[in-house]
C-alpha positions as CSV (number, residue, x, y, z in Angstrom):
1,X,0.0,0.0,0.0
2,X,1.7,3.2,-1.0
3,X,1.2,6.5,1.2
4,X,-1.0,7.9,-1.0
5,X,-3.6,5.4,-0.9
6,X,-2.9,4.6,3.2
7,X,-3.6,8.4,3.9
8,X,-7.0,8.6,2.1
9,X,-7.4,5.3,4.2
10,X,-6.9,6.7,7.2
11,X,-8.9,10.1,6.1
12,X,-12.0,7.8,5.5
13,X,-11.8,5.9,8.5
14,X,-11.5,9.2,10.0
15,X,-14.6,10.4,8.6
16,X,-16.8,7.7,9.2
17,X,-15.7,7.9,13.0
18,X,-17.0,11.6,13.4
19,X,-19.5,11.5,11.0
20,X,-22.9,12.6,12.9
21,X,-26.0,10.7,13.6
22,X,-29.1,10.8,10.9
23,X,-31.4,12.7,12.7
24,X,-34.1,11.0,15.2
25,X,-37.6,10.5,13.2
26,X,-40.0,13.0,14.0
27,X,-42.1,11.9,17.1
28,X,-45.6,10.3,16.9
29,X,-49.0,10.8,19.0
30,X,-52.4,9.2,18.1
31,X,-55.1,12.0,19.3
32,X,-58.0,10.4,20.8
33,X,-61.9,11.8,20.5
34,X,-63.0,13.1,23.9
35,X,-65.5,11.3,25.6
36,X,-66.6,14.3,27.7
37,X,-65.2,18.0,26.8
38,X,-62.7,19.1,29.0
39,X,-63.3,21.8,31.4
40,X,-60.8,24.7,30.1
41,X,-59.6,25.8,33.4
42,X,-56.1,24.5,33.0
43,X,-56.3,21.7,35.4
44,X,-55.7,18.1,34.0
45,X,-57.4,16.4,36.5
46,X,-60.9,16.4,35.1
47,X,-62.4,13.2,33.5
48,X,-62.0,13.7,29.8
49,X,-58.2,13.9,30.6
50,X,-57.7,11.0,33.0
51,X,-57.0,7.9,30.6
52,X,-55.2,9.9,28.0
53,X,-51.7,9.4,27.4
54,X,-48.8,11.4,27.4
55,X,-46.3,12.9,24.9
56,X,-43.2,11.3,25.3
57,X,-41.2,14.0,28.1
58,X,-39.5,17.1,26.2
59,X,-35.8,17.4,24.6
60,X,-33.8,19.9,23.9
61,X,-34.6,21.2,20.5
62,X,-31.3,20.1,18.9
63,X,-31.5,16.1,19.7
64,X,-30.6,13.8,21.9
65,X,-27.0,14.9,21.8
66,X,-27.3,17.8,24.0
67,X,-27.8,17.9,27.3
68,X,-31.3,16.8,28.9
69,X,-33.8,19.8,30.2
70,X,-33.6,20.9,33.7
71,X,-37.6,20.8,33.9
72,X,-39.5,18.1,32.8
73,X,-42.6,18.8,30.0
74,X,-45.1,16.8,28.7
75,X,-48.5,17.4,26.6
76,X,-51.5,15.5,25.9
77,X,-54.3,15.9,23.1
78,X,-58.0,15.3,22.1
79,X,-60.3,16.2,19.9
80,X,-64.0,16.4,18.8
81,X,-66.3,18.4,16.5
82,X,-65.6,21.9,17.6
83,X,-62.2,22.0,19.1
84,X,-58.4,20.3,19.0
85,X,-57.5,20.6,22.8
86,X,-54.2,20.6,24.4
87,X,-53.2,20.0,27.9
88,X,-49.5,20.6,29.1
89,X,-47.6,20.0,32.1
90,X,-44.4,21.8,33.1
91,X,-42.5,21.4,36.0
92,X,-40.8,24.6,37.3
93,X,-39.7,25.3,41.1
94,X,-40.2,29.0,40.1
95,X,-43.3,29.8,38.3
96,X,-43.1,33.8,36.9
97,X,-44.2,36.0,34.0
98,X,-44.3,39.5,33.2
99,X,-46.3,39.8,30.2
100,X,-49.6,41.2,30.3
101,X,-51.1,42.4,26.9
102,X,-51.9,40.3,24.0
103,X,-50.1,39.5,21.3
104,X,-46.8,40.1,23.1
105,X,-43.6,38.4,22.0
106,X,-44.4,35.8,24.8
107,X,-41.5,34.2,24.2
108,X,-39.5,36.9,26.3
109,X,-41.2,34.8,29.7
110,X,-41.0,31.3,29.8
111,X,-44.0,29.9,28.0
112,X,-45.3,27.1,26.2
113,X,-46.0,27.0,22.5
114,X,-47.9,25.4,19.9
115,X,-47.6,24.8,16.0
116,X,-50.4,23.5,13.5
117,X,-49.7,22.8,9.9
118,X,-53.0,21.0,9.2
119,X,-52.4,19.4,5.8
120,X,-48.4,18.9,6.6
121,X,-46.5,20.4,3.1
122,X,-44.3,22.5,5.5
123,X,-46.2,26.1,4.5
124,X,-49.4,28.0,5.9
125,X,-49.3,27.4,9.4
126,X,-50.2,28.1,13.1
127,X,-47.9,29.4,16.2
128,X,-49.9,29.8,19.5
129,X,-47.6,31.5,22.7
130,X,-48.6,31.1,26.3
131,X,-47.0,32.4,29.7
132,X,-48.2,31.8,33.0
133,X,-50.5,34.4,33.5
134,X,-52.6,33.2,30.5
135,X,-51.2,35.9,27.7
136,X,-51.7,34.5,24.4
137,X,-49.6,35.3,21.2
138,X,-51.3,33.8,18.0
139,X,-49.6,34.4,14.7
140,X,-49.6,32.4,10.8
141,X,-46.8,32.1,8.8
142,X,-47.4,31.6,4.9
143,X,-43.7,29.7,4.6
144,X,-41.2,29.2,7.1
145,X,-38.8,32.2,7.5
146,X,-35.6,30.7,5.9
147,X,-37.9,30.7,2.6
148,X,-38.7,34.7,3.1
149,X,-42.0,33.9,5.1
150,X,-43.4,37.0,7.1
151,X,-45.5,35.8,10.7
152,X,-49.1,37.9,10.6
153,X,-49.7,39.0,14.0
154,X,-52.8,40.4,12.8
155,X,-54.1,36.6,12.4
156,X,-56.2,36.2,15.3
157,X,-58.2,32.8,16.8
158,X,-61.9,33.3,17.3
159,X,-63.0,31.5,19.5
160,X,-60.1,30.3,21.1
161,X,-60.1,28.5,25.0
162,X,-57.2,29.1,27.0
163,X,-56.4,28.5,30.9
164,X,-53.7,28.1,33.0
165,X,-53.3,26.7,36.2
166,X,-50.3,27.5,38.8
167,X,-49.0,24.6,41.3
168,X,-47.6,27.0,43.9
169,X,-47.9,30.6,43.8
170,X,-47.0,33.0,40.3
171,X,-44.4,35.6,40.8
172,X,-43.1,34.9,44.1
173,X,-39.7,34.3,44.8
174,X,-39.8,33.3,48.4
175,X,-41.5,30.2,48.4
176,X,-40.8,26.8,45.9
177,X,-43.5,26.0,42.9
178,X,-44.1,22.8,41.4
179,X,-45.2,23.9,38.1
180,X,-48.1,25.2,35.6
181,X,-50.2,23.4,33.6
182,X,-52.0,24.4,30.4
183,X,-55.5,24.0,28.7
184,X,-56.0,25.3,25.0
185,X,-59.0,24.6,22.9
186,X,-58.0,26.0,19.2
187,X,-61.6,25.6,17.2
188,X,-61.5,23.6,14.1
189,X,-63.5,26.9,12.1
190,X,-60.5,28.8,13.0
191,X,-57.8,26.3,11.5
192,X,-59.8,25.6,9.0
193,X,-58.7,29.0,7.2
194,X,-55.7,27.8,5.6
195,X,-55.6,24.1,6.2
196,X,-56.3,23.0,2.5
197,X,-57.4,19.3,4.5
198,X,-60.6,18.2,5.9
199,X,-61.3,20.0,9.1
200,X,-62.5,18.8,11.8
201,X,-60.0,16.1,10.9
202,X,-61.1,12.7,9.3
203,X,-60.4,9.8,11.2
204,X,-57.3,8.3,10.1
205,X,-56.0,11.9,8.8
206,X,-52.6,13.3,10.4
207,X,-51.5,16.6,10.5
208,X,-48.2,18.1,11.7
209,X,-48.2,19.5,15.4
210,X,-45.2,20.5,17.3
211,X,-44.8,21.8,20.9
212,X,-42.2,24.2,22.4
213,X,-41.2,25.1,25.9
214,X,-38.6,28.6,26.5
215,X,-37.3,28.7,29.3
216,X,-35.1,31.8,30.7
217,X,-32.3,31.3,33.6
218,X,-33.3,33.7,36.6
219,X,-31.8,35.5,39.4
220,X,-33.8,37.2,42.7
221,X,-32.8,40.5,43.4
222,X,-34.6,42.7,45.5
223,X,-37.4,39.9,46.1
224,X,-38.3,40.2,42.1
225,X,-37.1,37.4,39.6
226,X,-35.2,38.6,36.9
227,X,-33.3,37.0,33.7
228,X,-29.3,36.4,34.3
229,X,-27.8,39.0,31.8
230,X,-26.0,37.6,28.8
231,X,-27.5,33.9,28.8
232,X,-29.5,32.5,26.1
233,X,-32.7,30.9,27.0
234,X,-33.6,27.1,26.9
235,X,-35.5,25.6,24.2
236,X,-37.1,22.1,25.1
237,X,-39.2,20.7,22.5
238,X,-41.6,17.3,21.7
239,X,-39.9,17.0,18.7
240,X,-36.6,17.6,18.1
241,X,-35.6,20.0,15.4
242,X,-32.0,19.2,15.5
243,X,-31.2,23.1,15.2
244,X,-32.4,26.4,17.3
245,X,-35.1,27.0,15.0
246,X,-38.8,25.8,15.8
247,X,-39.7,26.5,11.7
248,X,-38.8,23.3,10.2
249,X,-42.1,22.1,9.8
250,X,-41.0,18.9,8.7
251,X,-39.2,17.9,11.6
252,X,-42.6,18.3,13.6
253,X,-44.8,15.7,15.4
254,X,-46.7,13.1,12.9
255,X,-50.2,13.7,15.2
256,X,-52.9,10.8,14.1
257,X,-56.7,11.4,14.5
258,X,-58.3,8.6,15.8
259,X,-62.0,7.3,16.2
260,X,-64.9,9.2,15.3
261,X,-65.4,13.0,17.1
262,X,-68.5,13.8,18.9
C-alpha cells in the first residue's frame, strides 16, 4: 500500500468515526376523540383527561445529543367536533411571568408554544404563545422564514379556549412551585382558514403539530425574579428540530386522528 492510498485510508476511517447521527424520526402521538369536553380551566385532573396518554417528556430542541432539560414537559391531546384541545404539564420550582397584553412576544417569559400545519406540506401554518399568567400570542406564517416567510400577527383565533393553572404561587420568589399546567382549545373553524385538508380532521387523517417550551435562567434581586444577563434561553421541545429554530415544519410531530369525534 503506497502513502498515498494509506492516507486517504486513514482520512476515511477518520470520517466515518465523526461522522454525525441521521437525525431521530419525527415523534408520533395518536389523538383520541373526547369522551366528555374538557373543562378549560387549565387543570388536568378532570375526566375527559384522566385515561389519556402522554407525549413522550420534552428534549432539547437540537436532539438527543445535548444535554437533557432541567424541567421536565409533557402534553396531551383530544379532539372532537368543535375543538383540537391541548393539555401541558411543566415542572418549574419557580413559576413567573411578566407579560400582560396580548399579542406580546411571549416568548420573552418562559412559556409554552404550539404549532399547527394541518395538511403537513411544511407552508401556511399556526404558532400559539402562552405564559403563566394566560397571555396568548397567535400568529400564521405563509412559509417558514428561511424561505422569506413574514408571521401575521394580525391573524387572530376566534373563538379560542385558553387556561392556565399555577402549582404554587405566580411571581413569588420566596416560596418553591411545582409547576403550571395548560388548557387550550383552538376551534376547528378557526384552523380551518388555511388548512387546505378536511377539518375537523377525518379519522385516520394526520396533521403536523409541534410543541415548544422557552425557558429563561433567573436571578432574585430585590425579592423580584429577573433573567441572568448575557444567557441564552432554553428551548425544550416534543420533537426535536435538530437546530435552534422551531420553523422546520418537517421535523414536527406526525399527530394521528383517531376514532370518530363527537
Amino acid at each position: 500500500m503506497n502513502l498515498t492510498t494509506r492516507l486517504n485510508l486513514i482520512m476515511l476511517v477518520s470520517l466515518a468515526c465523526t461522522a454525525q447521527p441521521a437525525p431521530e424520526p419525527p415523534r408520533r402521538y395518536t389523538c383520541v376523540p373526547a369522551a366528555v369536553a374538557p373543562v378549560i380551566d387549565g387543570r388536568l385532573d378532570d375526566e375527559a383527561w384522566r385515561a389519556v396518554p402522554w407525549t413522550d417528556d420534552f428534549v432539547d430542541i437540537e436532539g438527543a445529543a445535548r444535554p437533557a432539560p432541567r424541567f421536565r414537559t409533557r402534553a396531551k391531546m383530544l379532539w372532537d367536533g368543535d375543538y383540537l384541545y391541548v393539555g401541558a404539564q411543566l415542572d418549574e420550582p419557580h413559576v413567573w411571568a411578566t407579560l400582560r397584553t396580548h399579542d406580546s412576544v411571549i416568548f420573552h417569559d418562559n412559556d409554552f408554544e404550539v404549532f399547527i400545519d394541518p395538511n403537513g406540506d411544511a407552508l401556511e401554518y399556526y404558532e400559539f404563545e402562552i405564559n403563566a399568567l394566560n397571555t396568548t400570542w397567535d400568529l400564521f406564517l405563509p412559509k417558514p422564514y428561511k424561505q422569506g416567510g413574514k408571521a401575521s400577527n394580525a391573524w387572530e383565533i376566534p373563538g379560542l379556549k385558553s387556561a392556565v393553572h399555577v402549582d404554587g404561587t405566580l411571581n413569588d420568589a420566596s416560596d418553591v412551585d411545582r409547576g403550571w399546567s395548560v388548557e387550550i382549545a383552538f376551534p376547528w373553524k378557526a384552523l380551518a382558514e388555511y388548512a387546505h385538508t378536511s377539518t375537523p380532521p377525518k379519522p385516520g387523517d394526520r396533521w403536523r403539530i409541534n410543541f415548544s417550551r422557552v425557558e429563561w435562567r433567573h436571578e432574585v434581586v430585590d425579592g423580584q425574579y429577573r433573567k441572568v444577563a448575557g444567557t441564552r434561553e432554553d428551548n425544550w421541545v416534543w420533537s426535536p428540530q435538530h437546530r435552534i429554530d422551531m420553523h422546520w415544519p418537517q421535523y414536527w410531530g406526525k399527530v394521528e386522528f383517531a376514532g370518530a369525534a363527537r
